[in-house]
N, C-alpha and C positions, 0 to 999 in steps of 0.2 A: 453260698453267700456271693453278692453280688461286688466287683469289686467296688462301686459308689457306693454301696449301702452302710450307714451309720452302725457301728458297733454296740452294737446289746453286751449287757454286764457279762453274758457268760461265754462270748466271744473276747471282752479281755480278761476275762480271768485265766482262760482258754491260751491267749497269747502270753498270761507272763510264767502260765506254767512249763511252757514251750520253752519261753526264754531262760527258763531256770533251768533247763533241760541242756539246751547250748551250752551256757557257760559252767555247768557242772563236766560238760564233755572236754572244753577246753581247760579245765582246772585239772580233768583226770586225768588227760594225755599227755601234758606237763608234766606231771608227777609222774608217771609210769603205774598211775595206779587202778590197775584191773576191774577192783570193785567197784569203783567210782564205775570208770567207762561201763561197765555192765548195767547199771543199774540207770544207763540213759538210753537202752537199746530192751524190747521184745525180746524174750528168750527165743521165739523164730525169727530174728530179725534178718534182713541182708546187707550186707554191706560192698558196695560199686567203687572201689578206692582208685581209680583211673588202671594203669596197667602192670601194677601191684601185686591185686587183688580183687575177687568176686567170689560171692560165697556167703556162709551164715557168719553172722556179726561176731558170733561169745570166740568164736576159733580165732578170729582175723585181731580182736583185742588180744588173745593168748599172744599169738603172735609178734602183733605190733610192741605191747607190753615186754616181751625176753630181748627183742634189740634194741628197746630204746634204754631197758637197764642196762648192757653192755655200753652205751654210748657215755662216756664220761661229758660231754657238751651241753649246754642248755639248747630248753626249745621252746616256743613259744606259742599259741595261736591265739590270735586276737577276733572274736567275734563281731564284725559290723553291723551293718543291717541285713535287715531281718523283716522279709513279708510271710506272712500267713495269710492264706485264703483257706479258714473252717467249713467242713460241710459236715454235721453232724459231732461225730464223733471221730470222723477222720478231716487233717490238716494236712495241707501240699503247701509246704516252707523253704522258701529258700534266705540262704546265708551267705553273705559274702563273708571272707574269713582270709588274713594274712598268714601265713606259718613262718617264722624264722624258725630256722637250727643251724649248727655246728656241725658239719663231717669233716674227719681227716680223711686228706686223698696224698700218696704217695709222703703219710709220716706229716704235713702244714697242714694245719685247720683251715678251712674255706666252710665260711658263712652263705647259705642260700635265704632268699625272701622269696617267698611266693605266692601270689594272690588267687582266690579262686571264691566258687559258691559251691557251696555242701545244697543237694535237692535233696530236700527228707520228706517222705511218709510218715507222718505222724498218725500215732492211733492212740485213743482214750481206751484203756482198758481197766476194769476193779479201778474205775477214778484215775485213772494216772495217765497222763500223755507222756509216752514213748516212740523214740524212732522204731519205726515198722519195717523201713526201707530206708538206705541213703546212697545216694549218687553224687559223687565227683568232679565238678567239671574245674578245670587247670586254666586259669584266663594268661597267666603270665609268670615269671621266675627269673631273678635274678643269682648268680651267683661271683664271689668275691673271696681273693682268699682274705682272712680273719686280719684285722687290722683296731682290734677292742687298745683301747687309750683312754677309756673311763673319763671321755669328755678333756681333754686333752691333759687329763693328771688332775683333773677339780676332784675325783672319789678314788679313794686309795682301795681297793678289795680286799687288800690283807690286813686291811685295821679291824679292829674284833667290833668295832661299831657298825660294821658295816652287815646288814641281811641282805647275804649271796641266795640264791636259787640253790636247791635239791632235790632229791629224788628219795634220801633214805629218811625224811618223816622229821627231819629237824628245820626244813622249810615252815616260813608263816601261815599256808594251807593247814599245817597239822598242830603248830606251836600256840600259836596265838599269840597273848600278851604274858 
């Protein structure tokens, strides 16, 4: 595909199944929830997490999944934009993507932001576009120790009116209305 070239119906149908792909990866990373992340990734997939990790995808979600359920802190990724260039049945997509989270360092919470693009290999397989491949690049990161004031006291967290973030399945991801 050319990058001027005008988009045919099955180039975006193509991009929004990609895009459902993304934002199901950041809903399941969030959550700590395995199956989700599996099910946005090839069972041979690979995944390039900067110097992390390198290796096949389903291990590095095992992985990634057992410490982020030990992490009592929320986390967050925000998916931006987003180019795909289709050739076929195989997509080279890139994502720019924000990550917040929570680590304690010596016992004080310290908040990190970090900005980067997720490079994915996309592949259509039995109809379904999955990551085939994904690479990491780290453009930038902030870190801060933890300074949350819920907007300087306008949202109270401990009022039961309030839906906080989770990880054990009583979050809006799994709740609904």
């Amino acid at each position: 595909m050319s990058l001027d070239a005008p988009n045919t119906t099955e180039d975006l149908l193509a991009k929004e199944d990609i895009r459902d792909v993304l934002a199901r990866y950041a809903r399941g990373i969030d959550r700590a929830d395995g199956e989700l992340l599996k099910s946005c990734y090839h069972a041979d997939a690979e995944e390039e997490h900067g110097s992390t990790y390198a290796g096949p995808a389903h291990p590095y979600i095992d992985g990634a999944v057992a410490r982020m359920k030990k992490n009592p802190h929320p986390m967050a990724h925000y998916i931006c934009n987003t180019h795909v260039e289709r050739d076929g049945d195989t997509a080279f997509v890139e994502t720019y993507v924000l990550t917040f989270a929570r680590f304690e360092k010596d016992g004080e919470p310290y908040d990190t932001l970090t900005g980067g693009r997720l490079f994915d290999k996309f592949e259509k397989r039995g109809g379904k576009w999955k990551i085939a491949h994904r690479k990491m690049t780290f453009d930038w990161n902030r870190d801060a120790p933890s300074a949350e004031g819920w907007c300087l006291g306008v949202f109270d967290p401990e009022d039961p009116k309030m839906n906080m973030w989770g990880r054990d399945g009583k979050d809006l991801t799994y709740t609904r209305f």
